[in-house]
C-alpha positions as CSV (number, residue, x, y, z in Angstrom):
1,X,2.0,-36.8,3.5
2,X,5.1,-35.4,1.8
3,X,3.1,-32.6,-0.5
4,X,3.4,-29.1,1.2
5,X,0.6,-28.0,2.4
6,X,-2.4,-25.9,1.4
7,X,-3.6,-23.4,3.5
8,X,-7.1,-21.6,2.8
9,X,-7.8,-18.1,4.7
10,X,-10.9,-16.5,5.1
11,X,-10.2,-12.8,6.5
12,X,-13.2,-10.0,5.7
13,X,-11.5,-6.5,6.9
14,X,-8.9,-4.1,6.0
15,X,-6.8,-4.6,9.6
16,X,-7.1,-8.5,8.8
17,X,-5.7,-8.5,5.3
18,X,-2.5,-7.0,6.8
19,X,-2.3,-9.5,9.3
20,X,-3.1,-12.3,7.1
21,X,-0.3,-11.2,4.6
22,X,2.4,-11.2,7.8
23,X,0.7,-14.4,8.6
24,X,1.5,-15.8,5.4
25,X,5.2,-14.6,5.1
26,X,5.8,-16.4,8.6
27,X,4.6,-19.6,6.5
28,X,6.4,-19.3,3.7
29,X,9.6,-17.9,5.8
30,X,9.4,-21.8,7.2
31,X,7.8,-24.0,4.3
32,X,9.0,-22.2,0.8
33,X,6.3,-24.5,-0.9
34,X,3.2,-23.8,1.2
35,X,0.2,-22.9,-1.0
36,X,-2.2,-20.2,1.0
37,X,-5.4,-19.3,-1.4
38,X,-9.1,-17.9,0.0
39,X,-10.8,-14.4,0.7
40,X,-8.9,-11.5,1.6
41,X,-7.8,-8.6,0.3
42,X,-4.7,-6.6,-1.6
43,X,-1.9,-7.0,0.9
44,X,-2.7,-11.0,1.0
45,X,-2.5,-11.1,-2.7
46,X,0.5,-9.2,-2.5
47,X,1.9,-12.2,0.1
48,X,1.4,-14.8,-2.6
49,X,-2.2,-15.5,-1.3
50,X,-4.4,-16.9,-4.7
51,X,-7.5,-14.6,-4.1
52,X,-10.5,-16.1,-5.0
53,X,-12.4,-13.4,-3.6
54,X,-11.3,-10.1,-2.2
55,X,-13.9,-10.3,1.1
56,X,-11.6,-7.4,2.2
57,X,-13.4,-4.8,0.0
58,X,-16.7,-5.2,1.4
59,X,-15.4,-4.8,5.4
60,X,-19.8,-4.3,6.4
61,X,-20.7,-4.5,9.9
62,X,-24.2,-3.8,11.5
63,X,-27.0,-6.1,10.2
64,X,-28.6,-4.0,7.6
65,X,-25.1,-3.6,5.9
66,X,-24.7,-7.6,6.5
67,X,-28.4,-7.5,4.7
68,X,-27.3,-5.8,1.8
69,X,-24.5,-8.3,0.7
70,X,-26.2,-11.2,1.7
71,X,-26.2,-12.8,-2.3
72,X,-22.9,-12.8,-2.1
73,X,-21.8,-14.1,1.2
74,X,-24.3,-16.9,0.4
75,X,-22.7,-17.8,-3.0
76,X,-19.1,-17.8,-1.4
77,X,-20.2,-20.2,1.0
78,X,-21.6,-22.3,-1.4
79,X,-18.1,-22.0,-3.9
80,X,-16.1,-22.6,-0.8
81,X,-18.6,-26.1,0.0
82,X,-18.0,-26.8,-3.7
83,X,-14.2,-26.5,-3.4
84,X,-13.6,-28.2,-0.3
85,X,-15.4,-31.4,-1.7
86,X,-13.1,-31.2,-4.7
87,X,-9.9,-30.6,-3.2
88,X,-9.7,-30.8,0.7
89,X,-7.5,-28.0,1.8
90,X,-5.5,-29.1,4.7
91,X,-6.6,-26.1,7.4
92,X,-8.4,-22.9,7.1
93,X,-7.3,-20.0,9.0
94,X,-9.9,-17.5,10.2
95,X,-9.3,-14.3,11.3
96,X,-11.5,-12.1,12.8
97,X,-14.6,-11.5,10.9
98,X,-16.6,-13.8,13.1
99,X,-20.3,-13.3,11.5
100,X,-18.8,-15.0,8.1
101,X,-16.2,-16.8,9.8
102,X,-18.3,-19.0,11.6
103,X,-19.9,-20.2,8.2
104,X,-16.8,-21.1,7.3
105,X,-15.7,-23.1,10.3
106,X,-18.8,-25.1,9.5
107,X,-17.9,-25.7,5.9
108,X,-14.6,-27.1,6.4
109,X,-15.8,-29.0,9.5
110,X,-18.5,-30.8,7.7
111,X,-14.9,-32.0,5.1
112,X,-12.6,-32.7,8.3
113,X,-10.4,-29.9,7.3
114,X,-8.7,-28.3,10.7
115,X,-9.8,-24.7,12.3
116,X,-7.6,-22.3,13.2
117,X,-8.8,-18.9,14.6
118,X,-6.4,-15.9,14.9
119,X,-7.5,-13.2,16.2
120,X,-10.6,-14.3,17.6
121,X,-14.0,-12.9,18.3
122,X,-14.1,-11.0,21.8
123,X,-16.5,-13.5,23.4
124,X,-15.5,-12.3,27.0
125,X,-17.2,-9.2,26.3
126,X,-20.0,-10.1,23.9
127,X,-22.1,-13.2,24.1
128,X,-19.4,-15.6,26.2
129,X,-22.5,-18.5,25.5
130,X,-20.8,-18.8,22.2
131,X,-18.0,-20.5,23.6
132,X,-20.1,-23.4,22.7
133,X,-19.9,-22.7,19.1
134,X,-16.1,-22.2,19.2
135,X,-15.5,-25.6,20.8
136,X,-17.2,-27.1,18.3
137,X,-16.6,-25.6,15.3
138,X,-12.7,-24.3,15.9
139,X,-9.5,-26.7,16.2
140,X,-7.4,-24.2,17.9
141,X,-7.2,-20.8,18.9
142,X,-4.7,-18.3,18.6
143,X,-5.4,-15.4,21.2
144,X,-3.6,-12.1,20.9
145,X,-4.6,-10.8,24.5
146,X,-2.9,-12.2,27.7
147,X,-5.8,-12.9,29.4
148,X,-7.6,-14.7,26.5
149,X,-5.9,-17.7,26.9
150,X,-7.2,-18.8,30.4
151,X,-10.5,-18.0,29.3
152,X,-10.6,-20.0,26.6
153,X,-9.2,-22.7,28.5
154,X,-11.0,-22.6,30.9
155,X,-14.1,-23.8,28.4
156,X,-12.4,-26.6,27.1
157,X,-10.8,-24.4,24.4
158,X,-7.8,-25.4,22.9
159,X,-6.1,-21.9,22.7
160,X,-2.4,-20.6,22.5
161,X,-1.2,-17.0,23.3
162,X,1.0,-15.6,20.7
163,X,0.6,-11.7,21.2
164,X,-0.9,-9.1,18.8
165,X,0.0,-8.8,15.8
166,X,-0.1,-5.5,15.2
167,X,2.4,-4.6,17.9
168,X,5.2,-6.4,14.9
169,X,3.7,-4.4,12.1
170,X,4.2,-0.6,13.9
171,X,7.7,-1.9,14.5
172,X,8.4,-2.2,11.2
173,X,6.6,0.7,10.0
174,X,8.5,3.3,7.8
175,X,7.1,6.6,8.1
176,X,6.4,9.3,5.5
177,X,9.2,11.7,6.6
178,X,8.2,14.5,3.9
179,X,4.9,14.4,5.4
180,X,6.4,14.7,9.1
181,X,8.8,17.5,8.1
182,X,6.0,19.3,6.9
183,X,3.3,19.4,9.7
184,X,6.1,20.0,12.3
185,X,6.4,23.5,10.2
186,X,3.3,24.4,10.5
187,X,1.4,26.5,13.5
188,X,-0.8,25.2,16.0
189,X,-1.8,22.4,18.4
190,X,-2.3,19.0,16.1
191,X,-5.6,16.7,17.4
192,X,-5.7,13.5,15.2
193,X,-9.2,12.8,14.1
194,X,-9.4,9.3,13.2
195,X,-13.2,7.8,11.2
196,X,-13.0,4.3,11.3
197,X,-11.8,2.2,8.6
198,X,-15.1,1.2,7.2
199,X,-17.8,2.9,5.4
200,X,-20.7,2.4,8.1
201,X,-18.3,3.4,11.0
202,X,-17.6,6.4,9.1
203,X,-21.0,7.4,8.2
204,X,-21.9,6.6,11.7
205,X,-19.7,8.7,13.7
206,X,-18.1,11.7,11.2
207,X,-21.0,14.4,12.5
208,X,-19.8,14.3,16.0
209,X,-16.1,14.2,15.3
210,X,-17.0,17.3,13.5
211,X,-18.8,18.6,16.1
212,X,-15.8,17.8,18.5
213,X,-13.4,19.5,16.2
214,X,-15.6,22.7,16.1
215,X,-15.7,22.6,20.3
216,X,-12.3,22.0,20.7
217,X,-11.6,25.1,18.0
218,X,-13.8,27.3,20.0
219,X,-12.0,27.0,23.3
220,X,-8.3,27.0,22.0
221,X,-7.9,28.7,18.6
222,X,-4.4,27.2,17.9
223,X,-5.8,24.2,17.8
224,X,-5.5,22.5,13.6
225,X,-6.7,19.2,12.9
226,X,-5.7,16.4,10.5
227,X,-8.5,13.4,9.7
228,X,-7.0,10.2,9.2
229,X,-8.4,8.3,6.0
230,X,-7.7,4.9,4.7
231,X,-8.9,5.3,1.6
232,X,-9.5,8.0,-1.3
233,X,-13.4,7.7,-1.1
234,X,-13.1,7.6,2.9
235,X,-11.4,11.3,2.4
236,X,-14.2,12.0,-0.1
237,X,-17.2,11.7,2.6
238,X,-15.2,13.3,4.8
239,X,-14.9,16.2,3.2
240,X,-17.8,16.5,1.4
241,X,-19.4,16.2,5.7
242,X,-17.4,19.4,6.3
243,X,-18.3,21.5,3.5
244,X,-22.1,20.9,4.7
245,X,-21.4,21.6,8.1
246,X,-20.7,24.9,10.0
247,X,-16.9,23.2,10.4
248,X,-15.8,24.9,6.7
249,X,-13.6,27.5,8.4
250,X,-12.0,25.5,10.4
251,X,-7.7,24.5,9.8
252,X,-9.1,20.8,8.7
253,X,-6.5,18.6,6.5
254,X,-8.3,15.4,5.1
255,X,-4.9,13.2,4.5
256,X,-4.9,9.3,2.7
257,X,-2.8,6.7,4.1
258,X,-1.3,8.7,7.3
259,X,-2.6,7.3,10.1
260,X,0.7,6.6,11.4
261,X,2.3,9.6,11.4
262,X,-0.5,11.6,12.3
263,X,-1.2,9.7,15.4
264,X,2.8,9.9,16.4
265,X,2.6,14.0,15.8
266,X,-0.9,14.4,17.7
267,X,-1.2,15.9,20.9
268,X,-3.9,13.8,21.5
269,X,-6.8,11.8,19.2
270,X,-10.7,11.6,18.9
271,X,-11.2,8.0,17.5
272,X,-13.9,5.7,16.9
273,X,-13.1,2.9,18.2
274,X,-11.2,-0.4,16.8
275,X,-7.8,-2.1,16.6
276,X,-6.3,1.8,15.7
277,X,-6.8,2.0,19.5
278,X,-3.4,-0.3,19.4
279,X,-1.0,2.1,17.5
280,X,-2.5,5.1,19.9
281,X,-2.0,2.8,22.9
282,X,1.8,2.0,21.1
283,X,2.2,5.8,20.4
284,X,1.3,7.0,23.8
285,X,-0.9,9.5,22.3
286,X,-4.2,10.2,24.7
287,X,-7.4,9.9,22.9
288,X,-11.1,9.6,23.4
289,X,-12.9,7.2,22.1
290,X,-16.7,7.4,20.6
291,X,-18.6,4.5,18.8
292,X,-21.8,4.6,17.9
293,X,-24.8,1.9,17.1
294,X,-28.3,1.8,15.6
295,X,-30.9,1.6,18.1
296,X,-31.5,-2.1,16.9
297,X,-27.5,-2.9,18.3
298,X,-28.0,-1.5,20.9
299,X,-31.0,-3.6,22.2
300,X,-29.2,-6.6,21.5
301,X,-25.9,-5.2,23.1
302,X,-27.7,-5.0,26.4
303,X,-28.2,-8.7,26.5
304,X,-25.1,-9.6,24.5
305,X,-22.5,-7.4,26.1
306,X,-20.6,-8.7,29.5
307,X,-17.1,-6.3,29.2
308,X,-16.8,-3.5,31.4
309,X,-14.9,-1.5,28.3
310,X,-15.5,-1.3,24.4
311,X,-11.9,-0.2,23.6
312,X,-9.0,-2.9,23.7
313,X,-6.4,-0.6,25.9
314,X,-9.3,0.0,28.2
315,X,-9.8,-4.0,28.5
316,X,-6.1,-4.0,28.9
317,X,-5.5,-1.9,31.7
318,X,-8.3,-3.0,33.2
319,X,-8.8,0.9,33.4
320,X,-10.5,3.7,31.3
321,X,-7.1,5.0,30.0
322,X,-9.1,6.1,26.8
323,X,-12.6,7.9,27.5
324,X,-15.1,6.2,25.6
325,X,-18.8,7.1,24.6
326,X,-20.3,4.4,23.2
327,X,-24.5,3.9,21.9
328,X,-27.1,5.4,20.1
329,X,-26.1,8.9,21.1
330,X,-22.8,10.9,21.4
331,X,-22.1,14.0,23.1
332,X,-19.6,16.3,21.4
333,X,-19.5,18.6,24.1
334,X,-18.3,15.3,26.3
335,X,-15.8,14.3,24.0
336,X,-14.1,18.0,23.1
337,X,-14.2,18.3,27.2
338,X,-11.4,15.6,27.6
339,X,-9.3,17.1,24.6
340,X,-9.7,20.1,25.9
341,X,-8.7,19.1,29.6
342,X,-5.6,17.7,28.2
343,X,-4.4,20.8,26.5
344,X,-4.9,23.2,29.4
345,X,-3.5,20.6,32.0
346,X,0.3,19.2,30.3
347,X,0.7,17.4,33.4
348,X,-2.4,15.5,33.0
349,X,-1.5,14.8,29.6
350,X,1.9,13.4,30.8
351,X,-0.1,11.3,33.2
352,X,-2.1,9.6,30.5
353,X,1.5,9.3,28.4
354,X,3.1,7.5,31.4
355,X,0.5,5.4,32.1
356,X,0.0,4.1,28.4
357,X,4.5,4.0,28.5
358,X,4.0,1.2,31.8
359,X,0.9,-0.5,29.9
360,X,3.0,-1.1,26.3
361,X,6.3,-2.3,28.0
362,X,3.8,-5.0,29.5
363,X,1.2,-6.1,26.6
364,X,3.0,-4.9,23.4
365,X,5.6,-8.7,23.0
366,X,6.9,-8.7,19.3
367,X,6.9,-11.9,17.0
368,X,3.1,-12.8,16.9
369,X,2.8,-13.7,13.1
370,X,5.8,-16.2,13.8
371,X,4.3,-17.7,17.0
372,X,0.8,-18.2,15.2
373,X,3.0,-19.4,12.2
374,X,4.9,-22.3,14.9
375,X,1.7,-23.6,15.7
376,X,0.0,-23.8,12.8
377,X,2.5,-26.0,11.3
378,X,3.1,-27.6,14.5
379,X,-0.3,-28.6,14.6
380,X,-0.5,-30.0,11.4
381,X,2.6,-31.9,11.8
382,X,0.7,-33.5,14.3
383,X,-2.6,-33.8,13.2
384,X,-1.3,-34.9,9.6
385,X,1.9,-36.0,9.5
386,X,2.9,-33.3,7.1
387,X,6.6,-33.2,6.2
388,X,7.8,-29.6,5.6
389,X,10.0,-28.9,3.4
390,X,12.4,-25.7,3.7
């Protein structure tokens, strides 16, 4: 077929849409023409991605959240069953978002359109019985950990390592230097306190990083701390959860879109956990880690759960580099303790920093959106017969 081809994308969360938009400048970078179109969010659009949906904004997890939305995920499916009988796309790329996703796959498998998954769900650690479902319902996989690869293979998987993409994007990351001028200035010990980039995690887990802060304070006065928002109404909640608690008096900055920098000027992080555990892995900056579930995940954690870790540098190392608290309950007291430990002990904090140096020279390999680009189009090439044109 001599037409360029059109890609559709389904990605559902704030950490996907950037790496769907790098995705889609490493297709267009080769094939000028390609058409991409699906759910996503801003940064997507932004790529020359035809939204028909911004999935991005809704970013739910647990299943009462999933519960709430349920209308609409429903009638997407149905639009996107609609569309592909009309006008056969020829792939969909899925990444991450594995609860929609896999509604999707079925979709476009049921119109013979090819499945690629970037940045796939971590079946090695939950549910690996659903290999079953990937090797039916997924063409190809593009794995961004080393040791996915053999795994999926292992199953009958077709599955092709292209590194993390998120390792390219804090490459090219251009800090807010203003911003970085200014807290170096100012007095005190910095601890990064980082939410979560979704409502739910937020709500979930903002009492205890308060109670953390308010620990750490106690014990080491010169300690100040900056939360780490993504968005407007994230810093909202946040600070409207300070003003009711006893953490008012405390040196607190609620700061919009400066993860970055405040993770590179942080003497060390409390974090829930996610892929932000990547930068602070990339950063070298020692953090806990705390992530906590409804009593109704948990019960089905205990069956579904097989990893030994919960935080991607942990699975990386093979090591708890990171503390991490994870379930129903969290113990401030717990997590201010390792905080704490590292500001009275500098050479255990260099320890940490040297042990996270050796573990990014190893894991963090640069071009990932480009790889995953290559075989995409290599794939279709071969499947198709497509003819790119530059």
């Amino acid at each position: 077929m001599s037409s360029a081809p059109r890609i559709y994308f389904s990605v559902g969360d704030p950490s996907g849409d950037i790496h769907g938009a790098n995705l889609i400048e490493e297709l267009k970078r080769t094939e000028s023409q390609i058409h991409c179109e699906g759910f996503g969010g801003d940064l997507m659009k932004e790529a020359g991605c035809e939204m028909h949906y911004p999935l991005c904004d809704l970013a739910v997890i647990g299943f009462r959240a999933v519960l709430k939305h349920i209308s609409t995920f429903k009638q997407l499916l149905k639009q996107t069953d609609e569309r592909f009988r009309r006008d056969r796309p020829d792939a969909l790329i899925l990444i991450d978002y594995p609860g929609f996703n896999w509604h999707m796959a079925r979709i476009a498998k049921k119109h013979k359109v090819p499945v690629f998954f970037f940045i796939p769900p971590q079946m090695w650690a939950w549910g690996g019985w659903r290999a079953r479902k990937m090797r039916r319902l997924v063409d190809h996989v593009l794995s961004v950990l080393p040791f996915e690869r053999d795994w999926y293979q292992t199953r009958h998987i077709s599955c092709d390592f292209v590194g993390h993409p998120f390792f390219d994007e804090l490459r090219q990351f251009s800090p807010d230097l203003s911003f970085l001028e200014e807290q170096q200035r100012k007095p005190g010990t910095l601890i990064g306190l980082l939410p979560g980039s979704r409502r739910q995690e937020i709500a979930r887990n903002l009492e205890t990083i308060i109670q953390t802060a308010t620990l750490i304070h106690a014990q080491h006065p010169s300690a100040r701390f900056a939360f780490a928002c993504l968005k407007p109404e994230h810093a909202t909640t946040v600070q409207e959860q300070i003003q009711k608690s006893s953490a008012g008096h405390l040196p607190i900055e609620v700061c919009v879109g400066k993860t970055s920098e405040i993770i590179d000027l942080a003497h060390s992080c409390v974090s829930v956990s996610g892929s932000v555990s990547l930068e602070l892995l990339y950063r070298l900056t020692p953090t806990t880690i705390l992530y906590r579930i409804s009593r109704l995940e948990a019960f089905f954690a205990r069956f579904l759960m097989s990893a030994r870790y919960i935080t991607l540098v942990n699975m990386l190392a093979k090591r708890e580099l990171f503390p991490e608290y994870y379930g129903t309950k969290l113990d401030a007291q717990i997590l201010s303790n390792h905080v704490l430990h590292w500001l009275e002990n500098p050479s255990e904090h260099d320890k940490v920093r040297e042990s996270l140096r050796l573990l990014r020279d190893e894991v963090a390999i640069p071009g990932a959106c480009g790889r995953a680009a290559e075989v995409i189009l290599d794939k279709l090439r071969q499947r198709n017969g497509l003819r790119l044109v530059a």
